[in-house]
C-alpha positions in Angstrom: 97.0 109.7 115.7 99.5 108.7 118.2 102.8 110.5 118.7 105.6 108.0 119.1 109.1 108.8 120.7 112.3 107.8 119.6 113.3 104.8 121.0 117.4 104.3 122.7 117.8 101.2 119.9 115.2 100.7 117.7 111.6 102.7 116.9 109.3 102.9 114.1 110.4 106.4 113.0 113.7 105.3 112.6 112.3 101.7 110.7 110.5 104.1 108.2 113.1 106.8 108.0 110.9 109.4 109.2 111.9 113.2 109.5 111.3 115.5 112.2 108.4 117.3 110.1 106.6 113.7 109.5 104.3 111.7 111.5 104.1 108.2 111.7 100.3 106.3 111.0 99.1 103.6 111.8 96.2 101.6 109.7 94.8 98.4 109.3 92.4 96.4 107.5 90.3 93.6 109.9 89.1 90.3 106.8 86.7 88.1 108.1 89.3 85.3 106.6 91.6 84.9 103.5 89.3 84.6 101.1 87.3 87.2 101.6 90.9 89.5 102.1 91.8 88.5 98.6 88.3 89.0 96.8 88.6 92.7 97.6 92.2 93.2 96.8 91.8 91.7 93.9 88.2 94.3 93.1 90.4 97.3 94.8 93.5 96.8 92.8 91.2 96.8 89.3 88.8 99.9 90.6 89.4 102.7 88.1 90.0 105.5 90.8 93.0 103.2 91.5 94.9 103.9 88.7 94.2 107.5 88.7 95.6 107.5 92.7 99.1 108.7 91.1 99.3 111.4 94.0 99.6 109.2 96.9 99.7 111.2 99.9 102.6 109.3 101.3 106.2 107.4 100.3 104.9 104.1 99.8 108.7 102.7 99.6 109.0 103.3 103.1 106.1 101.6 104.0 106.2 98.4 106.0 102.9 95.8 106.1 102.2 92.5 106.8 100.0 90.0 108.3 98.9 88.7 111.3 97.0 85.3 113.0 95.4 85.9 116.3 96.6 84.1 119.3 93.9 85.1 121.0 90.3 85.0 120.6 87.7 86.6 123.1 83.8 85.2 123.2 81.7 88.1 121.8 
């Protein structure tokens, strides 16, 4: 976990709304490509233990997400 500081005009505590008793986190998910991201969406969204998730551990309506291309690409 990383502790961010406020920022002087914009930081992701404030983006999120986050009080002084919450921490901000930091998660991603690395696909291979596309397709393969949207196969396992589409398996976890219809995995029973999905619809029982009704406690979720966190306010998903201040939760931001997106996606990403690489710009760069090292040799392995």
């Amino acid at each position: 976990m990383i502790c961010l500081p406020e920022g002087q005009v914009a930081d992701v505590r404030r983006a999120v709304q986050a009080r002084q008793d919450e921490s901000v986190v930091f998660s991603w998910v690395e696909w291979p490509d596309k397709v393969i991201r949207d196969a396992g969406m589409a398996k976890l969204m219809q995995a029973p233990r999905m619809e029982a998730a009704v406690d979720c551990p966190f306010d998903g309506k201040r939760t931001i997400f997106g996606g990403f291309k690489s710009v760069v690409s090292l040799p392995d």
